[in-house]
Steps between C-alpha positions, in 0.01 A plus 500: 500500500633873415601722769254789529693795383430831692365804318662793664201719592538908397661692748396823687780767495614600872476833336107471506467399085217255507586244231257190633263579192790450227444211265782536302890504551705646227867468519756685300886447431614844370699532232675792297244493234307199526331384846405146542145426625318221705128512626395256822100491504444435879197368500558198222852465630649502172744718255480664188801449196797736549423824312721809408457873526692685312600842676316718254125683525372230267676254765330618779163570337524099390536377877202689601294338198632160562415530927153631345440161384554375856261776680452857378519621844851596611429486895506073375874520429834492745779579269838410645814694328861381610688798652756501224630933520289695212416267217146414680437848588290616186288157536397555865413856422294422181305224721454697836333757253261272352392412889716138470644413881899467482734353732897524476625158601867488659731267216664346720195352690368379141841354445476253790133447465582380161787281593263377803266357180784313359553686259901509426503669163399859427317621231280809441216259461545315787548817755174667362312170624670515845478862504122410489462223735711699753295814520249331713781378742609747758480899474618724259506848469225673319545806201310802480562758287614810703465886547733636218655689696650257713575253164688735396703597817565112531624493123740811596643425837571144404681643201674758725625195720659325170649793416662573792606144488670575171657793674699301757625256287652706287627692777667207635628430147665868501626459872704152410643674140618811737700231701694370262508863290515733785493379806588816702222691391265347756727667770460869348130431397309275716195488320600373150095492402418900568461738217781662535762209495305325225547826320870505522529142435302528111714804443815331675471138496877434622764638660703626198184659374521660834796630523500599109164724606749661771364700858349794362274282265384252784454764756257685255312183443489385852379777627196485225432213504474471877358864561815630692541197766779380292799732313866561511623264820313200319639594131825510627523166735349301182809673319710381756370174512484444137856508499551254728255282429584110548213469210492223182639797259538255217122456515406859505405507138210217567430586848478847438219443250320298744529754757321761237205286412468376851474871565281597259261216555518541905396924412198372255418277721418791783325709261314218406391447893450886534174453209374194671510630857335850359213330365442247770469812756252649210273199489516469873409884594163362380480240749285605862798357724758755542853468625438724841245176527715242572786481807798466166523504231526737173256494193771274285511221770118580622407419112671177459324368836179614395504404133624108615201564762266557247167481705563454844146371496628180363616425898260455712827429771799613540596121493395554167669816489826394604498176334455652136802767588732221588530603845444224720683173627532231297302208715723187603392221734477115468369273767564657824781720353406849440766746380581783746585748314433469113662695208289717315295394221607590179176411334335882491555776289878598436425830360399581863722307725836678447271796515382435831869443655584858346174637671531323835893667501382851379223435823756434770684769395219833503183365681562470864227207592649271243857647632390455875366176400826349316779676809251319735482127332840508462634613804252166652719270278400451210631512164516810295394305202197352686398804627538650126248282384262587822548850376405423153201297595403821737540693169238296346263482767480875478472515078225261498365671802485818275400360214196287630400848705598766240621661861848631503761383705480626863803419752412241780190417412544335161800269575405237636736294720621161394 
């Protein structure tokens, strides 16, 4: 006799999405310009051929006209997209405007649901069918389509964050070619990424172009470049040290043309960031919460939390709260073991996390509860560290606080002790 297989009953979102009236699960493996498609009717336990969409309008208009087939009501469908970066994005927009439900499901929880089936090769054929059999197993989060305003605050801080990204590297890059170049230019300048040494370095990228531009030269363009905080002492000690430099000379000619477009591309780079920080602070003078609203905080950093917030109705905790930000212990315990004191999870949202250490720093420093708060945890014995992360979950206590209340931040009242 066959074992009774289990139909996996439709879930109900923890974020308060009812889905216990869906009859079909649709599951999609994304692709560059052809998705792969699966359809699980609930109710007769069975699955339709593998279909594709091609990632045009006629593409998309096709899926609705084939799930018409199936039901022309679109509160019948669960469609399950694989979180795969932006080649699903125009699909879940074009269905969460024609009033289809869409969940993004995590890949790598589809990955061992499908190896849990058996299933040892991969194909786009066979990851649309799991795709589809797994949305009815466990939770997953739900899309909406969001204000504009804050879709395109995400789209601009996140873009901020990979160009600043960009900017380090190739700071590094310029650092480690000044070593073997120049090395004793760190000692006259000690920040080798400000304006005014990167300006020196495209014009003098090496210290024979240095001491061919001679004092009078550099002093002028020191003291430009860096508004009058730098001028003749510095021209002449790079003089001085250009001469006595321990530096690869017979690599000058390459590494001085590194140094340049290093330079150059380190300078774009910041002018690039200027125009992406200007119109994030545009979009978000729009927005009701204010800077003087929250304990820290200025409108760049204020607009990345809030657009990777997007609704703060979407929590209904801050469990929830925490949980989505990444700012919570990662649970450990078997049998009768339960760890003490677990790392933090790294399963949130890492546009905010390093943002959050920054904040919590910036809080210690200028607000005195959080100040008070951190002298007096420590001085009790524990860690900085742990306290750190106290600090930051203080932090976000008090923005959701705000956010939920549309109050502003008021001292003593609004942090709440851990």
């Amino acid at each position: 006799m066959a074992a009774r297989r289990i139909i996996p009953k439709p879930f109900i979102s923890k974020k308060g999405v009812d889905y216990s009236l869906v009859k079909f699960h649709l599951g999609v493996d994304i692709g560059k310009s052809r998705h792969k498609a699966c359809l699980h009717n609930l109710e007769k336990d069975s699955f339709s051929g593998i279909f594709s969409i091609d990632v045009t309008r006629e593409g998309f208009e096709k899926l609705c006209n084939t799930l018409n087939k199936y039901s022309t009501n679109p509160e019948d469908f669960l469609i399950g997209l694989e979180a795969t970066g932006s080649y699903g994005t125009t699909l879940a927009y074009y269905l969460l405007a024609k009033g289809y439900k869409v969940v993004e499901i995590n890949p790598y929880q589809a990955n061992k649901f499908r190896q849990a089936q058996g299933k040892k090769a991969k194909t786009d054929a066979i990851d649309a069918r799991s795709l589809a059999a797994f949305i009815g197993i466990g939770q997953h989060k739900p899309l909406s389509i969001p204000d504009p305003a804050i879709d395109n605050l995400r789209e601009l801080t996140r873009f901020r964050t990979e160009l600043i990204q960009d900017r380090s590297s190739l700071i590094n890059q310029l650092k480690q070619t000044l070593n073997t170049l120049y090395p004793e230019i760190g000692q006259v300048l000690a920040s080798l990424d400000s304006p005014s040494c990167l300006d020196l370095l495209v014009a003098c990228p090496g210290p024979s172009y240095i001491l061919q531009a001679g004092e009078s030269s550099l002093t002028d363009r020191l003291i430009k470049a860096s508004h009058g905080k730098l001028g003749e002492e510095q021209a002449h000690e790079l003089v001085e040290a250009a001469q006595k430099t321990i530096g690869l000379l017979i690599r000058q000619e390459a590494l001085a043309i590194k140094v340049k477009i290093l330079g150059e591309r380190i300078l774009g780079l910041n002018l690039a960031i200027e125009k992406v920080e200007k119109q994030v602070r545009e979009i978000y003078h729009g927005l009701p919460n204010k800077p003087a609203g929250f304990p820290v905080g200025e409108e760049v950093s204020l607009a990345t939390l809030v657009a990777e917030i997007e609704d703060i109705g979407r929590y209904a905790t801050i469990k929830q709260f925490l949980s989505h930000l990444g700012w919570c212990p990662r649970v450990y315990q078997s049998g009768s073991f339960n760890m003490e004191h677990p790392p933090m999870s790294h399963a949130g949202n890492r546009y905010v996390r390093h943002l959050i250490w920054l904040l919590s720093i910036v809080a210690i420093r200028d607000v005195p509860e959080y100040r008070a708060y951190f002298q007096r945890r420590v001085a009790s014995g524990k860690g900085k560290m742990d306290v750190l992360v106290a600090v930051g979950r203080k932090l976000l206590s008090a923005f959701y606080a705000i956010l939920k209340s549309g109050n502003p931040y008021k001292p003593r009242q609004e942090v709440i002790p851990a």
